[in-house]
C-alpha positions in Angstrom: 60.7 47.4 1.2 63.3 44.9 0.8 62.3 41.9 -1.1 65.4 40.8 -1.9 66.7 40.6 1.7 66.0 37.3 2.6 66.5 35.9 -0.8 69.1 33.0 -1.0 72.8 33.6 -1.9 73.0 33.6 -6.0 74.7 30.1 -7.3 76.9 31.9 -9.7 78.5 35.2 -10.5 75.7 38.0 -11.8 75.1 38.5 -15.9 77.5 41.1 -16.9 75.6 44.4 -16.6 74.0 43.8 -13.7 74.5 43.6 -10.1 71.2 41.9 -9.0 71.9 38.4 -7.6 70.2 35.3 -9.4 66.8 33.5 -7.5 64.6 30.5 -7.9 61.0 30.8 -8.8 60.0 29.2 -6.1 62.9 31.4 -3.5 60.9 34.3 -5.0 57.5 32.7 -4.5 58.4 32.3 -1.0 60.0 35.9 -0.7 56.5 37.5 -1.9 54.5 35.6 0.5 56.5 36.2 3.3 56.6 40.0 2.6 52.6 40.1 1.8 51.6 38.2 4.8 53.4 40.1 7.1 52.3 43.5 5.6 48.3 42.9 5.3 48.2 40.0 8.3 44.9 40.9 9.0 42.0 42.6 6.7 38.4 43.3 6.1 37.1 42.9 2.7 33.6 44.0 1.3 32.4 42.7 -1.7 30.0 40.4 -3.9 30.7 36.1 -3.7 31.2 35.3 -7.7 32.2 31.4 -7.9 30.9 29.6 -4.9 32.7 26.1 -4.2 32.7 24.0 -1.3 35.2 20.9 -1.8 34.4 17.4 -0.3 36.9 18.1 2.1 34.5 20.8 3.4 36.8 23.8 2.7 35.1 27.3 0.8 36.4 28.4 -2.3 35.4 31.9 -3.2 35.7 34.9 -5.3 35.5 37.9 -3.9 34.9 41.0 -6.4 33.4 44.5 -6.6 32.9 46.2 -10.2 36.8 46.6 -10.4 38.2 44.0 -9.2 38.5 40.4 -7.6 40.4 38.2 -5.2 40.0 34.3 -4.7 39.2 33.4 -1.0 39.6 30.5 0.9 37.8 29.7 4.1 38.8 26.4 5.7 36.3 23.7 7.0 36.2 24.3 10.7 35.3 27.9 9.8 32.9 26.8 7.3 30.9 24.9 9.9 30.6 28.0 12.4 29.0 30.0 9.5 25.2 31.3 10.2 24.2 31.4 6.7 24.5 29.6 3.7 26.6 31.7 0.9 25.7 32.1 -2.1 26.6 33.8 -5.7 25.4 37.4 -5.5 25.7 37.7 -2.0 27.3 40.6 -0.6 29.7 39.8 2.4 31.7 40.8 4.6 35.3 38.7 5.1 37.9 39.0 7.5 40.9 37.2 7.3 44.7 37.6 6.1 46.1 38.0 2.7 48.7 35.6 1.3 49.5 33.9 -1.8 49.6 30.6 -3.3 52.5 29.7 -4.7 51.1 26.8 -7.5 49.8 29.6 -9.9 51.3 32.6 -8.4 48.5 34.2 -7.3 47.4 35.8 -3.7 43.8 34.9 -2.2 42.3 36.1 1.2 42.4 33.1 3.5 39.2 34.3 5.3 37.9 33.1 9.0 35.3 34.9 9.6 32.4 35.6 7.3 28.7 37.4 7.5 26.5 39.2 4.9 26.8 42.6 4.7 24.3 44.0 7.0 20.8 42.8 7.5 19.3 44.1 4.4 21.6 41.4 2.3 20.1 38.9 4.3 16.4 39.9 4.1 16.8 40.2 0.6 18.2 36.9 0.1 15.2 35.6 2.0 12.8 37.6 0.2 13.6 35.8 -2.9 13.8 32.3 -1.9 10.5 33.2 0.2 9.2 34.2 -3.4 10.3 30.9 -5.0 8.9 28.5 -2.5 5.7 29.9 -2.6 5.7 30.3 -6.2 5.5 26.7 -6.2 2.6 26.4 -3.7 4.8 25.3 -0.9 2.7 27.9 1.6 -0.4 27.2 0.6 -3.4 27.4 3.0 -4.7 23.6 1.6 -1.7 22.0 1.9 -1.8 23.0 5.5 -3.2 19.7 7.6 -5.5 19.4 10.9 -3.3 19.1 14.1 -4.8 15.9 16.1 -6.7 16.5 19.4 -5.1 14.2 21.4 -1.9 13.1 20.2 -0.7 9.7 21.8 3.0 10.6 20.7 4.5 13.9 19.6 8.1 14.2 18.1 10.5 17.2 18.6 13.1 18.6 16.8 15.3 20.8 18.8 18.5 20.9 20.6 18.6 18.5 23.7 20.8 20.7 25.8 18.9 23.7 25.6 16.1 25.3 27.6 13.4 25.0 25.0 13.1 21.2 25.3 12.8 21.5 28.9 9.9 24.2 28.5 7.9 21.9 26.4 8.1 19.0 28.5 7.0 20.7 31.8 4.0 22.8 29.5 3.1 18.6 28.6 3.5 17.3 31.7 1.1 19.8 33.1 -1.1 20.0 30.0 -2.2 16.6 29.3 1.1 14.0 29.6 1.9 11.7 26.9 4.6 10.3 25.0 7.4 12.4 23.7 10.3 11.4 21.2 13.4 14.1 20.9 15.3 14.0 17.6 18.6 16.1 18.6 20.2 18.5 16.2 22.0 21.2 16.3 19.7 24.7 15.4 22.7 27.4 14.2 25.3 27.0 12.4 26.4 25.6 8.5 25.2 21.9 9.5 22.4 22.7 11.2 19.9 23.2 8.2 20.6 19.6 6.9 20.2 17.9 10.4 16.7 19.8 11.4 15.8 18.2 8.0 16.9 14.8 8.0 14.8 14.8 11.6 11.8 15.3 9.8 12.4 13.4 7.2 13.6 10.4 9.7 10.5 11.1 11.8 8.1 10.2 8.8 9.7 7.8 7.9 8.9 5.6 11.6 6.3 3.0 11.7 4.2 1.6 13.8 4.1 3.1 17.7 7.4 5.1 16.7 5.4 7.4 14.7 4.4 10.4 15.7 0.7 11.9 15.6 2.4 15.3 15.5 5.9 16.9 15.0 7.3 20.2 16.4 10.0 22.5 15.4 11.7 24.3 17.7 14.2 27.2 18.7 15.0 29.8 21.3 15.0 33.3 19.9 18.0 34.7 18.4 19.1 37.2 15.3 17.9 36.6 12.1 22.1 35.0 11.6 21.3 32.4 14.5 17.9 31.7 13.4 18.8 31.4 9.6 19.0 27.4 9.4 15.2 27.5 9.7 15.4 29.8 6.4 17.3 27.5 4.4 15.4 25.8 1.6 16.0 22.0 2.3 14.7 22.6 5.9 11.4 24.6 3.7 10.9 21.7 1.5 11.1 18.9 4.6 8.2 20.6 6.2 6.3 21.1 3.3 6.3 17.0 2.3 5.7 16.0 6.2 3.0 13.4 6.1 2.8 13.9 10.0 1.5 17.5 10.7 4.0 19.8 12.1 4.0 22.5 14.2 6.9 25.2 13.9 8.2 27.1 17.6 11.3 29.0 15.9 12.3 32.3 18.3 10.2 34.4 19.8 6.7 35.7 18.7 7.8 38.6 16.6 10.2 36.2 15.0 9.5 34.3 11.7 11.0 32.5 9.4 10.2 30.5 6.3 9.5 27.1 8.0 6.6 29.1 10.3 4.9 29.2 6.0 5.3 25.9 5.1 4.2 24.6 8.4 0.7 23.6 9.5 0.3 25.4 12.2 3.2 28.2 13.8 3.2 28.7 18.1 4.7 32.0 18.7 7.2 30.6 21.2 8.1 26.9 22.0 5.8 27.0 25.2 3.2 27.7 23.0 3.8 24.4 20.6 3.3 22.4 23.5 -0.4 24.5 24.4 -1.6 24.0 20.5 -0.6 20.2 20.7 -2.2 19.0 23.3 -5.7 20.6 25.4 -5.4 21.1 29.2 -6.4 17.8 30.6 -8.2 19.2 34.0 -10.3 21.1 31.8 -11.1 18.0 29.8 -11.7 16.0 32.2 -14.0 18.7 34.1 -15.8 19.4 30.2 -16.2 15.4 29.7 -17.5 15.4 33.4 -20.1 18.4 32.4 -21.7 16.6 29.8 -21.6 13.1 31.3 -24.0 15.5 33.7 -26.1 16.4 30.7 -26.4 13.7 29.2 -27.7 11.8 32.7 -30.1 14.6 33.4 -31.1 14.5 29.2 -32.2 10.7 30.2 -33.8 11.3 33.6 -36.2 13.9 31.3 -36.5 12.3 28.2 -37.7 9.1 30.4 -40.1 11.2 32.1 -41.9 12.7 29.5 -42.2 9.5 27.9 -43.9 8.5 31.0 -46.3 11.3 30.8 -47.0 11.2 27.4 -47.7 6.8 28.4 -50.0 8.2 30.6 -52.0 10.4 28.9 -52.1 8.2 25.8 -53.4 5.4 28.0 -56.1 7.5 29.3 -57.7 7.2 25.7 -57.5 4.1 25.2 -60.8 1.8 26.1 -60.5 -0.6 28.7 -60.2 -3.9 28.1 -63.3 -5.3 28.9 -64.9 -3.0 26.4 -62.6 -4.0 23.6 -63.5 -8.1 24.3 -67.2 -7.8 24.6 -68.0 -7.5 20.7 -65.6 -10.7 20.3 -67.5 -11.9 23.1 -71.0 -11.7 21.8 -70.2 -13.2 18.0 -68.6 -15.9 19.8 -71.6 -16.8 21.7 -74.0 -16.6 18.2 -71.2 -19.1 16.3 -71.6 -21.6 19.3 -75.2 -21.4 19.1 -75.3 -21.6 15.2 -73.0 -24.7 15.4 -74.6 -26.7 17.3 -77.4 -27.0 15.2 -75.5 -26.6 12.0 -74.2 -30.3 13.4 -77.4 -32.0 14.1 -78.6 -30.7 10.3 -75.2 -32.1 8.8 -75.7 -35.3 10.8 -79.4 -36.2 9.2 -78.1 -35.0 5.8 -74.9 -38.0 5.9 -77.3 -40.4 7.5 -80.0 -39.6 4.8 -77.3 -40.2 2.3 -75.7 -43.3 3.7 -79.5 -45.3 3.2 -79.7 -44.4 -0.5 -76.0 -46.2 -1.3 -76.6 -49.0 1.0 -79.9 -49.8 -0.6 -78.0 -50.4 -3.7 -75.7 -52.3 -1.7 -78.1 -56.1 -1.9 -76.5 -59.1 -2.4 -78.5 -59.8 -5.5 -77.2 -56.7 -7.5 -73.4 -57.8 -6.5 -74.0 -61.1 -7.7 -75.6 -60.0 -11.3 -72.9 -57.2 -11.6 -70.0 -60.0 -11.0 -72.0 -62.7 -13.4 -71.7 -59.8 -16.4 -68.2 -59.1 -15.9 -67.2 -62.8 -16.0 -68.7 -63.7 -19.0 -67.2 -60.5 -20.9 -63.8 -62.0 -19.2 -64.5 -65.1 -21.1 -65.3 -63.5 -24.6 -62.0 -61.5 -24.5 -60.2 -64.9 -23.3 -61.4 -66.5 -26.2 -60.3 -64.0 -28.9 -57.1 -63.5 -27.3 -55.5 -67.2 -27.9 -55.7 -67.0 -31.8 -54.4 -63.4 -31.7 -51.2 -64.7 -29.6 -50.9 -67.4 -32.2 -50.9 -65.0 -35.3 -48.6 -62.8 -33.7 -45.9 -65.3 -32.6 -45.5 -67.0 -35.7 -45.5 -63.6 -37.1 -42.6 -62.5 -35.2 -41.0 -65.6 -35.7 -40.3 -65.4 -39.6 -38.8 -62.3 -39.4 -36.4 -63.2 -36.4 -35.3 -66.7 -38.8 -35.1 -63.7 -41.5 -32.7 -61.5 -39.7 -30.7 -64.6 -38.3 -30.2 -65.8 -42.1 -28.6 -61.9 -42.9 -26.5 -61.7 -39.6 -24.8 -64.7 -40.5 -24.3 -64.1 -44.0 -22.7 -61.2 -43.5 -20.9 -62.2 -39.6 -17.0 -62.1 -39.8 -17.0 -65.9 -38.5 -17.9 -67.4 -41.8 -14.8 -65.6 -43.2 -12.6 -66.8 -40.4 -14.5 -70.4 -41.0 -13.1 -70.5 -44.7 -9.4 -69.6 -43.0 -8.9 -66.1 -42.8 -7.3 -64.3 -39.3 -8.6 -61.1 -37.8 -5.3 -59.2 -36.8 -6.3 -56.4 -33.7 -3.6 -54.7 -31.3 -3.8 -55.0 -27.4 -6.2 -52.1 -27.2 -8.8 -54.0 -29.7 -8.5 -51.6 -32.6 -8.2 -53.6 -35.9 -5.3 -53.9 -37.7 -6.2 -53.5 -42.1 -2.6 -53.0 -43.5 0.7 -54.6 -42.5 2.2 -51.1 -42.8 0.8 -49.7 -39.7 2.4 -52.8 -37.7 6.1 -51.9 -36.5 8.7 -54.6 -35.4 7.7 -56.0 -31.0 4.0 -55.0 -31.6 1.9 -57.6 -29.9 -1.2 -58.2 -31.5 -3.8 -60.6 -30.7 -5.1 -62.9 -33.8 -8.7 -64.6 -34.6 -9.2 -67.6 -35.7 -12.7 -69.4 -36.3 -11.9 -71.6 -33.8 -9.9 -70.0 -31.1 -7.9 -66.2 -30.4 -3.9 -66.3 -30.1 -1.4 -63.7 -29.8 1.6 -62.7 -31.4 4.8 -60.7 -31.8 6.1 -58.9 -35.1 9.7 -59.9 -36.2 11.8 -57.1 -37.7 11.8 -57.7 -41.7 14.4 -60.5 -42.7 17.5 -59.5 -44.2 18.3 -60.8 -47.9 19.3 -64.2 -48.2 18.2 -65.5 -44.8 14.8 -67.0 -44.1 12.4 -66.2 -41.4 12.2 -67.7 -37.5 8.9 -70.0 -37.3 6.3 -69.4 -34.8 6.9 -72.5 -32.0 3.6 -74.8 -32.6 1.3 -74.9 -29.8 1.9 -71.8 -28.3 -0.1 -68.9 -27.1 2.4 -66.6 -28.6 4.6 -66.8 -31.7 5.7 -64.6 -34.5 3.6 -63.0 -37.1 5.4 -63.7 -41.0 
């Protein structure tokens, strides 16, 4: 092997002792890389993922190890995207790629381009122990599971648009029972696939309105378990699971399944079949609503008829109608006869009592009845004159009494000697000059007359204070 052979020339004479021309780091960086990527330009490597990194740029970082040993491997993004499965630490793989080295920390990596798990036992076992942890958490449980609507008005689909499968479930609709359909396109294989088959869901519940679907379905065209292994892949699990819509999962064919067909409310063994369990056949409902609208007459037609029948019969027992008004009859007739000479008693009876009163009714009894009550008129008459006069006077004195106090103790006989009665506007009565300020108005009584007035501010020292003007109705109080 000649590493040194395409090595630049030295820049100055060799050490003494040795013959070996003089390099850069970074000529002999270069020299190794060249030399290992053209002797291992294309290899297979088994082994275990360790780290697991993929970069915001979208590129894989990975270590590759067995028990001995390890190499760092880089898969680049548009690689990345055609992978079938999602890796993981633990996994074992299979990588093909080429070997070269990075010259930054003078190391070599595998820069892989293809990728798969080693056989299908690494991927069964991988999906044997997510399977374990979703439904360790109750995501496959039987009553999460809701009831797929009879007649859907508008069903959503997730699938790819350009594939077969959507085409199956809209002729197995249109022939079923037709109704509305919304597609939600993603792509079903591949690294991106798993995140758009969930976001559809996702975006699906979250519609309103007419945009919401009574019922969602899933669904793929067979394939291996690598093409079929987005519908493994926990985040596409979990969105089935929290569906508020129920959802019906069509992934592959019927011997296929995968973990959305558990968390799913109801799985169709092919995509054909999704369509069948959505919707019933319409012919046949129309021909089963058509059956019992047939029932249901002939129901009437009976039940009318043997209410007829039973009219019949029931009237046959009945008494006719004479019978039951001849009884009525007959007490009629005896009250008729009892009344009228119940009135011809009733009549002597008020006559018999109408000549007693009016033989107390002479003029002569009137006139010694009203000659009695006029003189006791004239007795009471008599008494009532000196009682009047007692009772006047009476009152009199002690209304000359209380007139005597009330003046006495009235405020006008102490305005009448020349004191005021100070009040403010609202009529409450002023008693101390302290609770007057400076521009009150208050309004002041004399015994003669009422004025108003406003309060000066307090005089300073020295000068004296403005008079009120004479003969006005306002003025100043002092």
């Amino acid at each position: 092997m000649k590493l040194m052979s395409d090595a630049a020339a030295p820049t100055q004479a060799a050490q003494a002792g040795s013959n070996l021309p003089e390099v850069s780091v970074s000529e002999l960086a270069q020299a190794v890389k060249r030399t290992m990527e053209t002797n291992f330009d294309r290899v297979r490597v088994r082994g275990e993922l360790g780290r697991v990194l993929i970069a915001k740029s979208g590129h894989l970082y990975v270590d590759l190890k067995d028990e001995n040993a390890s190499i760092s491997t880089v898969m680049w993004k548009a690689n990345v995207q055609a992978l079938s499965f999602r890796p993981e630490e633990g996994l074992e793989v299979v990588a093909e790629g080429r070997l070269s080295t990075y010259p930054g920390r003078s190391q070599y990596q595998l820069i892989a381009d293809r990728m798969a798990p080693a056989g299908v036992g690494a991927l069964l076992a991988q999906l044997e122990k997510l399977k374990a942890k979703l439904a360790a958490e109750g995501l496959f449980a039987a009553e999460r599971k809701k009831r797929i609507p009879y007649l859907p008005r508008t069903i959503g689909v997730v699938t790819s648009p350009t594939g077969a499968v959507i085409r199956d479930i809209l002729h197995r609709l249109r022939e079923r029972f037709p109704c509305r359909v919304i597609v939600w396109p993603v792509l079903v294989q591949g690294q991106e696939a798993a995140g758009q088959v969930a976001r559809a869901i996702k975006g699906f519940n979250a519609l309103q309105g007419d945009m919401r679907p009574d019922v969602l379905i899933v669904a793929r065209g067979g394939g291996s378990i690598e093409d079929l292994w987005a519908f493994n892949e926990e985040v596409v699990v979990r969105a089935t699971a929290e569906s508020v819509i129920p959802l019906i999962s069509a992934v592959g064919h019927e011997t296929d399944t995968t973990l959305i067909d558990f968390a799913s409310d109801l799985r169709a063994p092919t995509p054909t079949g999704a369509a069948e369990k959505a919707v019933p056949v319409r012919a046949e409902l129309v021909e089963r609503v058509e059956m019992l609208e047939g029932r249901l007459k002939g129901g009437l037609v009976r039940g009318l008829e043997k209410r007829r029948t039973e009219l019949r019969a029931a009237s046959a027992k009945l008494p006719r109608l004479e019978t039951l008004f001849q009884i009525p009859q007959q007490r009629y007739d005896r009250a008729a006869e009892r009344l009228n000479a119940a009135l011809v008693t009733n009549t002597r009876a008020a006559q018999s009592k109408l000549d007693r009163i009016a033989a107390r009714l002479r003029p002569q009894a009137l006139a010694q009845d009203i000659t009695r009550r006029r003189e006791r008129l004239l007795q009471a008459a008599a008494r009532l004159q000196p009682a009047m006069t007692r009772s006047l006077v009476t009152h009199r004195k002690h209304l000359d009494g209380a007139a005597r106090m009330l003046e006495s103790l009235s405020h006008k006989s102490v305005l009448a000697r020349g004191f005021v009665m100070v009040q403010r506007d609202d009529g409450t009565l002023v008693r101390a000059a302290k609770d007057l300020n400076a521009g009150d108005v208050v309004q002041l009584t004399f015994a003669d007359e009422q004025k108003k007035a406003v309060i000066d501010p307090p005089a300073e020292a020295g000068k004296p204070r403005a008079k009120a003007k004479p003969g006005g109705d306002q003025g100043s109080l002092f």
